[in-house]
N, C-alpha and C positions, 0 to 999 in steps of 0.2 A: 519303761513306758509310762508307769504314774507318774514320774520327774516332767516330764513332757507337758502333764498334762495343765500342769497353773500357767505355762507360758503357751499353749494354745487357746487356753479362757483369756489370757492377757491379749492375744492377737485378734482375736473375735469380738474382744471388748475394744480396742481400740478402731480394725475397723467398723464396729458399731455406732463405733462414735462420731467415725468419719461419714458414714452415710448419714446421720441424724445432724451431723453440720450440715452437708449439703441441703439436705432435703429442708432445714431450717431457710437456707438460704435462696433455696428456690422458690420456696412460699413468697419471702418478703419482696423476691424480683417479682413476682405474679402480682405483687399486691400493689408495688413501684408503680408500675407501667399500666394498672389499673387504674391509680390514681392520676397518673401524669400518660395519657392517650396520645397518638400520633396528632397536633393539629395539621398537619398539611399532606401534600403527595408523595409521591415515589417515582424515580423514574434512575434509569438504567446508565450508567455511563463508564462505558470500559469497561462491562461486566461488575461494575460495581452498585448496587444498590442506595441511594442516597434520598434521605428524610427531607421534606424543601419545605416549606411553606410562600407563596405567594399570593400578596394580598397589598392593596391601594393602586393608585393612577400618579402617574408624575414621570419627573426625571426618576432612575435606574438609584437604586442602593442597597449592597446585598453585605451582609451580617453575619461574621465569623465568630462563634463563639470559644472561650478559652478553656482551658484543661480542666476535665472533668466535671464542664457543665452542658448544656444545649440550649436550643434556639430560643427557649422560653426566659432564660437569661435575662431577654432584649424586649420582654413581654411590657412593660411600659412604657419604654421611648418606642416600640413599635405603634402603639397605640396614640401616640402623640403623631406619627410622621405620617402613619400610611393617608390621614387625607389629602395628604399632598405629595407623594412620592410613592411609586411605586418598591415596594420591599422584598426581598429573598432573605428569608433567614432559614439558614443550613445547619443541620445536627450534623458536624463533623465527623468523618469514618469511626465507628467505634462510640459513638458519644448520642443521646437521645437514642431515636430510634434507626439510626443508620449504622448497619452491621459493619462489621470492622474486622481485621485479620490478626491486630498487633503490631503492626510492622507498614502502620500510612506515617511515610517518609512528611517535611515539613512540603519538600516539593510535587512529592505527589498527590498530597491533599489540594494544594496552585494548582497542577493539572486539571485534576478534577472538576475545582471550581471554574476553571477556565473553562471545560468544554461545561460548564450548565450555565455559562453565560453565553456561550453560544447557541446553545440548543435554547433556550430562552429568547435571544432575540433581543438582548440589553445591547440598549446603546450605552458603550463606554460608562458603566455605572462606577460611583464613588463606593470603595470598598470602605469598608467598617469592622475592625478586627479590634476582640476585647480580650485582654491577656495572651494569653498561645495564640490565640486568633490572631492579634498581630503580627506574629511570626510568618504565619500561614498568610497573614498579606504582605508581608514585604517580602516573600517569596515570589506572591502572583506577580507584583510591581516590578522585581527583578527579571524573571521568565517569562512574563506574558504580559509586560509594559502595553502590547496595543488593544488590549480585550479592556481597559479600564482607565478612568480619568484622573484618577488618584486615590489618596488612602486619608482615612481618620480616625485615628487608630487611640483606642483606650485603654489605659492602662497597660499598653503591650508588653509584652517581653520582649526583646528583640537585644540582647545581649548574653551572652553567657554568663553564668551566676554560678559560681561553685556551691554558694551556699545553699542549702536546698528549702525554702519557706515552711516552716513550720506545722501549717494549715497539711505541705502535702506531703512527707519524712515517710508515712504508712505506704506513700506510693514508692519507695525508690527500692525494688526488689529486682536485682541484676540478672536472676538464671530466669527464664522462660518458663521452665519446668516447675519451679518455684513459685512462681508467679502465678501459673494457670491452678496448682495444688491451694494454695493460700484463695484465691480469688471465688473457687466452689467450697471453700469450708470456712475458713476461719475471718476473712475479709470483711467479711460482708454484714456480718452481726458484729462485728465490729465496729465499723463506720456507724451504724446505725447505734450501739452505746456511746460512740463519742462523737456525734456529728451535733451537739451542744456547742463543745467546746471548739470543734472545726471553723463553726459558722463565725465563729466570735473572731477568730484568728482571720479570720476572711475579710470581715468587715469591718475589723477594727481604723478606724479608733469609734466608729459609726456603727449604731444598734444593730443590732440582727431586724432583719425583715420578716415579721412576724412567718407569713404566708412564704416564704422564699420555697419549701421545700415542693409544693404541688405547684402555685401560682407562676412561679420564676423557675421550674423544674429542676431546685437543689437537691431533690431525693435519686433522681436516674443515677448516679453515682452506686448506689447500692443495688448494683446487680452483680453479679459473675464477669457478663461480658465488659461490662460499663467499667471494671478495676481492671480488669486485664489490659486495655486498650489505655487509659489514665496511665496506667503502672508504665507498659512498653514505650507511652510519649515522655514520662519522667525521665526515664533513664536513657533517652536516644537525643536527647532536647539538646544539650547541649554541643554536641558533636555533628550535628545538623546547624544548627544556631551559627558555629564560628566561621564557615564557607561563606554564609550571607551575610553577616555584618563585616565579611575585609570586603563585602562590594555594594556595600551601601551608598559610597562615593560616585553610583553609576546611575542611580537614580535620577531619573528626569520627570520626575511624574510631582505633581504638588502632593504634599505632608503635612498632614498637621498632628500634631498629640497632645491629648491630655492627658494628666493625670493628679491622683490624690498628694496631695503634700506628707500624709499619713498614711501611705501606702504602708502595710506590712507584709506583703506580700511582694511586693520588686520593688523593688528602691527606683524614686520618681529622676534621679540624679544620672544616674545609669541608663535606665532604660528610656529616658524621655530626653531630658536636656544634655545628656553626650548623644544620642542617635539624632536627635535635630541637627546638632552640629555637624555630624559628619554623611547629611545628606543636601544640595545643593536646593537652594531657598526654605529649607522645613523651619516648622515654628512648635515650641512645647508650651503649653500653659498650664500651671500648677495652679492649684484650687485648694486652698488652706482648710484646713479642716476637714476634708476627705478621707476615704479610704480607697480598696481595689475596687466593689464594689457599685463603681461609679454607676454604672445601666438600669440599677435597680434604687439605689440610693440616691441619686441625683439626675433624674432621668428628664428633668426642664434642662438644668446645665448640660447635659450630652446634645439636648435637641439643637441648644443654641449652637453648641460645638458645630453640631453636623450642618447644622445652617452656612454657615459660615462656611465650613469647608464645603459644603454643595455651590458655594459661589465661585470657589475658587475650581470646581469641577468645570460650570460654566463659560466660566473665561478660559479654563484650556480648551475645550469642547469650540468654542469660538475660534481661539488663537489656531489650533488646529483644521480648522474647515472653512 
């Protein structure tokens, strides 16, 4: 019985330590989403729950945000557009404040967005996807081509990348089980000792945005649910990804993409100027001395982007009626 007893102090001490991770962890979520509050509503779609914001008058433009960020991302070119365009910007299933299961497919996120364009009442809006976000629009473009007038898409992913970007390696955790154990104890005070060096990877070759973690809500990553949801779209991304770029060639909707010449995060070659080419009329423009970053970092250059492409919403909007 005494043999017993150093390896039952050792099991008490380990889960001690697993409760005092968590509970570490649940502090800094409380303290997250203290700092970074719901700005907008809630409203129910397929039993699902979904963060919106809507705000300005205009033609329709609604705002996907990319891997493990939210609506607040878009917090400056928001600010430039809404006096004259009507805006949706969506915390994506799992991401901001819209609860998530793990497992929102790139298509079933489209769905989704599809039916709160409908429930909204947008005419044919120009969709606006920045990183994963693009993904999740040229998913809608491909499934729900008549809900929207086209895409303008930043930075997007919209290829398969074996290689996995540096910024996000802490996400790529394959068992579930693993993923949900790491995400309540050891994740999360993690992110928050190295989200220095994250940010730098993110923005590179372009400064860190002083304010990015409360102001542009780069801090909601560091919760529990917020790495679970990040983690399960890291490791499903590209096995979802390959279905939609062999039918990119089906696109009939206008395209346009930007991106960073300095991207360290997708490479602008891949994901911008091969996906122009193999979608019928799309155009890429690469912007030297950029990074991914672009919504926060270059947020005149996006506006001018989306200008541009709201003209080309226009004339289909036209050509169509």
């Amino acid at each position: 019985m005494s043999a017993l007893l150093p390896l039952a102090a050792g099991s008490a001490g380990i889960a001690g330590g697993i409760a005092a991770l968590a509970a570490w962890s649940g502090r800094i979520a409380r303290r997250v989403e203290q700092a970074v509050p719901p700005d907008g509503l809630f409203r129910e779609i397929g039993g699902r729950r979904l963060h919106y914001r809507d705000i300005g008058q205009g033609s329709p433009i609604v705002m996907i945000h990319g891997l493990a960020g939210q609506m607040r991302n878009f917090a400056a070119v928001a600010a430039l557009l809404s006096p004259h365009h009507r805006l949706i910007l969506i915390d994506r299933p799992g991401s901001g404040h819209s609860p998530g299961r793990g497992a929102d497919t790139l298509t079933g996120q489209a769905a989704l967005i599809a039916e709160l364009i409908d429930q909204l009442g947008l005419d044919q809006p120009l969709v606006v996807g920045h990183s994963l976000g693009g993904a999740v629009a040229m998913a809608l473009a491909l499934d729900h081509a008549d809900r929207i007038a086209g895409l303008a898409l930043v930075a997007p992913l919209t290829q398969v990348q074996e290689e996995v970007p540096a910024a996000f390696r802490g996400l790529m955790i394959a068992s579930p089980l693993v993923r949900a154990a790491l995400a309540h104890t050891l994740a999360i005070p993690m992110i928050r000792l190295r989200s220095a060096q994250s940010r730098e990877v993110l923005f590179a070759p372009e400064p860190v945005t002083p304010d990015f973690e409360t102001e542009y809500g780069g801090a909601m990553l560091a919760r529990p649910r917020a790495f679970y949801a990040a983690s399960s779209e890291m490791v499903a991304v590209n096995d979802a990804l390959a279905p939609l770029a062999a039918r990119y060639g089906e696109i009939d909707l206008p395209v346009r993409i930007l991106f960073g010449a300095q991207d360290a995060i997708l490479d602008a070659q891949l994901h911008g100027t091969r996906t122009a080419a193999a979608i019928p009329g799309a155009r890429c423009t690469i912007v030297e001395g950029a990074g991914h970053m672009l919504p926060v970092t270059r947020p005149e250059r996006v506006v001018a982007f989306l200008r541009d492409a709201g003209a080309e919403r226009t004339r289909a909007c036209a050509a169509a009626g």
